[in-house]
N, C-alpha and C positions, 0 to 999 in steps of 0.2 A: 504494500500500500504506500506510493507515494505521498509525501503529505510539506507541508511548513509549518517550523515550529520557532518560538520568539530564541533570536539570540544578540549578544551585545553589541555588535556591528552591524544590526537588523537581523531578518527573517531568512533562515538555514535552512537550504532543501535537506531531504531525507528520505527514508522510507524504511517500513516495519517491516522482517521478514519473522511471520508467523510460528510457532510451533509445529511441524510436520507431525509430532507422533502424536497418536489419537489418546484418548483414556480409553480404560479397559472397555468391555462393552457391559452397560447396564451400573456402570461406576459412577460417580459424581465428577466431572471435571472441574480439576485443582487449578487450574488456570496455569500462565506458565514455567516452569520450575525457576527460573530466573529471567531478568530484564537486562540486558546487555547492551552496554556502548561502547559500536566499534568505530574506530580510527582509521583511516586512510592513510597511504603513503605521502611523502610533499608534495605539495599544492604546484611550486613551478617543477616538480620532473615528474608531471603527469598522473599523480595520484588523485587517484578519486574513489567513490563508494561504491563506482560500480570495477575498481583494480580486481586479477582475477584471484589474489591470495587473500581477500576481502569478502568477495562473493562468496567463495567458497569457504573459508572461514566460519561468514554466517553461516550456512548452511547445513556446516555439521553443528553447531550450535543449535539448529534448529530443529537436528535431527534425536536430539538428548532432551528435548522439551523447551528448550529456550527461544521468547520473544527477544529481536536482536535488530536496533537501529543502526540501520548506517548510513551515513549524512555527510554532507558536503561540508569540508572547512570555507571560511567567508573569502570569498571571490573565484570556488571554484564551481562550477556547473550557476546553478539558477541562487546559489551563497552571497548575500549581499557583502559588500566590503572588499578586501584587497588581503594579502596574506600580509603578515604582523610576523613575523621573522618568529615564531614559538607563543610570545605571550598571550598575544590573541587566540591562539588555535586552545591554549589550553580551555583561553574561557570560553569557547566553542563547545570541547568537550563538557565543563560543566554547564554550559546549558543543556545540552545531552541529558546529562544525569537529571538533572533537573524537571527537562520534560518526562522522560520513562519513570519518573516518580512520581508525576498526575498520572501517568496513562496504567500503571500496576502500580498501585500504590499496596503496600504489604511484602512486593513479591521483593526476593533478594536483588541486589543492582550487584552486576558485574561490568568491568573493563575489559576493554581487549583493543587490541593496536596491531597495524603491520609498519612495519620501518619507522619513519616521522610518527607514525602513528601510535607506536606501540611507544614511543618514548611520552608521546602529550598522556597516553591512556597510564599507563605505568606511574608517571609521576602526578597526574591531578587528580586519579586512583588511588594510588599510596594514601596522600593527605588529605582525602575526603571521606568522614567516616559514613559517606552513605554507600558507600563502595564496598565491597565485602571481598570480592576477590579479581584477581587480578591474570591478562593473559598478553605476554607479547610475544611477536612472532616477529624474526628478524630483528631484536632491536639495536640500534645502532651505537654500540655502548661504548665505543674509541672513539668517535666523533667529539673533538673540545667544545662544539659548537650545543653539543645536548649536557645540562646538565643533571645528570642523575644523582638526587641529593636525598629526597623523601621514600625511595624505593629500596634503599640501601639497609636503612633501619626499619623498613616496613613488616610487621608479623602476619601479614591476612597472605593466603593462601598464594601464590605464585606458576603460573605455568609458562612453558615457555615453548616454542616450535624452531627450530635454526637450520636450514639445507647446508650440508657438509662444505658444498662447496662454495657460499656465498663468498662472491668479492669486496663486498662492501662492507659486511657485518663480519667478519672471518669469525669461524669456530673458539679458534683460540681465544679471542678475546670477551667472545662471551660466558664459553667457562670460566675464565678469569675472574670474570663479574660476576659469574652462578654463584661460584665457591665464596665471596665473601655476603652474599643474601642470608638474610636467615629464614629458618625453616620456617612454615612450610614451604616445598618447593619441587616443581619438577621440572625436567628437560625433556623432550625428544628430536634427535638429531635425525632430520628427512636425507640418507644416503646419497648425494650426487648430487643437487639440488642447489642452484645460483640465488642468487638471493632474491630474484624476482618469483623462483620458483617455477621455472619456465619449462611449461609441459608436465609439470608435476603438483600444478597449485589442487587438483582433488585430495591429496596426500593430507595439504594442508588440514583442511575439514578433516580428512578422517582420523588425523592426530588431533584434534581438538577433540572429536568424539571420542575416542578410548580413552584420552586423556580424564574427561569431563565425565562418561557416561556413568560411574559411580561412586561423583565425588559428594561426600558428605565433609559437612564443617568440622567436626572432626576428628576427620581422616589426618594421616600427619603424611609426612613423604613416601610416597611407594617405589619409584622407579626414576630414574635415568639412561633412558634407552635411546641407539642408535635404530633406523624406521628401516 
């Protein structure tokens, strides 16, 4: 469902992508197991809500019961405003959370991000306690230009998705980053996989979904696997 919802630079396109799995038959429907705001890659190298480790991101998130927004930062697609070098994008993202909290109001708010994305979702996740857990994929955590400061000492729940071979994000420096997170926390590394994820963005989703599909609050860390 495409839609506009109020944000600080004006009116941010978007759109819901639904819960896929049904309830049982003859069961009460519990509405969606959580409310998730996803992030887009940067705004000038072509990122947007419809990127294809985004789409599919959602997807497996909405294959585990999750309603999952994902929205245009301000100046991209029909996004009023102009890209704000990080600051702005973050309060993008908390209007995000802000709207899926009229629209499910009760239900859990999660984060998630890919690249740019996953550093605004990561860190205005971290320091928002209406944010419960937290998911970034590719995030660009050598980059001087991102500063990762609230995610560092954050305790809510962490997942993370990284292709072995990304050039951008390199492995190495993510595990860098893993190991001084604290728990909870998990990895999985998508085998071959550039950082656009290119020809392999379905992976993504389906590591969100194994990742996701039986996480309870608390669960503590189960795995670190290579996909």
């Amino acid at each position: 469902m495409s839609l506009r919802f109020p944000g600080p630079a004006g009116a941010l396109e978007g759109l819901i992508d639904r819960p896929s799995r049904k309830p049982e038959p003859d069961s009460e429907d519990p509405g969606p197991r959580a409310a998730v705001i996803f992030a887009h890659a940067h705004p000038l190298r072509g990122g947007t809500m419809h990127t294809k480790a985004v789409y599919q991101g959602a997807k497996g998130l909405t294959r585990i019961g999750c309603a999952v927004l994902r929205f245009n930062f301000r100046g991209v697609g029909a996004s009023t405003g102009a890209f704000d070098g990080g600051d702005g994008e973050l309060d993008d993202f908390r209007a995000g959370v802000a709207f899926m909290t009229s629209q499910y109001p009760g239900v859990p708010l999660w984060g998630a991000g890919f690249s740019f994305g996953s550093w605004v979702a990561l860190e205005a996740g971290a320091a928002d306690a209406r944010v419960s857990l937290l998911v970034g994929i590719a995030p660009p955590v050598a980059r001087q230009e991102y500063r990762f400061e609230h995610i560092l000492t954050c305790t809510k729940p962490k997942f993370f998705v990284q292709g072995s071979l990304d050039e951008t994000c390199r492995l190495k420096d993510l595990r860098a980053f893993y190991a001084a997170l604290p728990e909870p926390k998990e990895l999985v590394v998508i085998d071959g996989a550039d950082h656009l994820f290119s020809g392999r963005a379905a992976e993504v989703g389906e590591a969100l979904e194994d990742l996701l599909a039986d996480f309870t609050p608390d669960r503590g860390r189960v795995k670190d696997t290579d996909a």
